[in-house]
N, C-alpha and C positions, 0 to 999 in steps of 0.2 A: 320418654319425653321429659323435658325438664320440669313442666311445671305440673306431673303426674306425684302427686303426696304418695310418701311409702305405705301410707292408712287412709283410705276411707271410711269414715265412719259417722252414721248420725248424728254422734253426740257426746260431748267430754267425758259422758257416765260409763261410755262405751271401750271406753282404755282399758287395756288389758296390761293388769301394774305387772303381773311373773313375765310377759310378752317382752313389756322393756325392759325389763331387770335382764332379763337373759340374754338382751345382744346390748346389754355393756349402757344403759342411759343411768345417765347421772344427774341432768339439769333439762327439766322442762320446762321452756318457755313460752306464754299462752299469749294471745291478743285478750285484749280485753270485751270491746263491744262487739256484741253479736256472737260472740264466743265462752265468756265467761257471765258475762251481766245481759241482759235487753239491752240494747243501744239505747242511748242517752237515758239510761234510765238512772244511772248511777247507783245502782245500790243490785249488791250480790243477792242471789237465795238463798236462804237456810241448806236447803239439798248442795250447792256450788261451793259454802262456805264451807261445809262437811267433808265434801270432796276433799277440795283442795286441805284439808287438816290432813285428811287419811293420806294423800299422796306428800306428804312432808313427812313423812315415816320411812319414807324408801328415798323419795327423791329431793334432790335443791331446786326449787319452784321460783319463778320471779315471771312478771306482769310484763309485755313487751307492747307500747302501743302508739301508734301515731297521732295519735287526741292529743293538742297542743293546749287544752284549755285548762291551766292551772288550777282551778278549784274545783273544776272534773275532776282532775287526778286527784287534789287531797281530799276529795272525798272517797273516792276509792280504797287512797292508801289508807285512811283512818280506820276502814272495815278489815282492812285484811294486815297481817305479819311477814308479809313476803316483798321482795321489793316491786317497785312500778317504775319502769323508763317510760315516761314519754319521748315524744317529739321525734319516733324511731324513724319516721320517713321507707318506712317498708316497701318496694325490696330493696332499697340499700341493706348493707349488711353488718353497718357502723357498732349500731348499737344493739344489735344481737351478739358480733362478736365480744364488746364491753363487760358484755353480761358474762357471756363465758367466763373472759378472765377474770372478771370479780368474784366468780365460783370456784376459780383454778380447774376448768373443764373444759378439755380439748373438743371444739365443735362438731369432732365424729360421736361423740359421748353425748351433744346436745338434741333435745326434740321441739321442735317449734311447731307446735296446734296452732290452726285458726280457722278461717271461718271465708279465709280471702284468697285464691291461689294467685291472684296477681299480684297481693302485694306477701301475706304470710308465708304462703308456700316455695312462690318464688325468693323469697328475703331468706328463707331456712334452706333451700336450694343452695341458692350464690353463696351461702356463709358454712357449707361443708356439713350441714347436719340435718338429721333424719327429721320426717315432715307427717302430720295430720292435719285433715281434712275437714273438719267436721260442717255440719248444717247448723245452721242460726239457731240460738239458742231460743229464740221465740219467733223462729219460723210461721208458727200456727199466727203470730199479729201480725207479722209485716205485709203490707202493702202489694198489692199487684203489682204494681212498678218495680219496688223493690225484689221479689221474687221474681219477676221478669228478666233482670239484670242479673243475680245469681243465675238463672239457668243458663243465659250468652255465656256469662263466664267461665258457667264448666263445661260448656262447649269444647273450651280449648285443651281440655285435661282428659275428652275421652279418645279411646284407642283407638 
């Protein structure tokens, strides 16, 4: 199924770095909220920001996210060294594939994590590169509502 991620997985801590190293990933591209930070919370954790160091040793990293709110984003970008597209409009596949080539990384080489199958999994779907699933990073605060609507949506991604 198309919008079936190649990984499920709890949680970005959960990546398995020799996993991708071994089928050829060169560039992973993460969503930002609900995946990398609490949504709207703006600001990374300690543990997220360590992550992402350790995976800058193996892999080319960049922030891929549809938050068109410009001082959301610099404040983001001001925490981390890696790049941040906004405005990506996911699943289009505009500015996932952008990213590639500002990596010089053929999108079978690329892995796109998120938190969204309709828009992250499908956007790393349509743009030819391997896909992660993961569960909100602060899963445990979000809302009934909100957890309500995560489960519709992975409705459509079981077998």
């Amino acid at each position: 199924m198309f919008l079936e991620p190649d990984f499920n997985l709890e949680s970005i801590y959960d990546i398995d770095i020799s996993e991708l190293k071994s089928v050829g990933i060169k560039l992973i591209l993460f969503d930002l909220d609900s995946t990398l930070m609490k949504s709207k919370s703006g600001k990374f954790s300690f543990k997220t920001l360590q992550f992402l160091n350790d995976l800058k040793t193996n892999f080319h990293l960049a922030i891929v996210t549809n938050n068109k709110n410009e001082e959301y984003i610099s404040k983001a970008r001001s925490q981390v060294d890696i790049p941040v597209y906004s405005k990506a409009k996911k699943p289009d596949t505009k500015v996932l594939l952008s990213a590639c080539k500002d990596f010089n990384v053929e999108p079978k080489y690329a892995l796109m994590v998120g938190d969204r199958p309709l828009s992250d999994i499908l956007g790393g779907k349509r743009a030819g590169m391997a896909t992660i699933l993961v569960d909100s990073i602060s899963k445990d605060e979000e809302n009934c509502i909100v957890r309500f609507a995560r489960f519709l949506e992975r409705l459509a991604i079981k077998k």
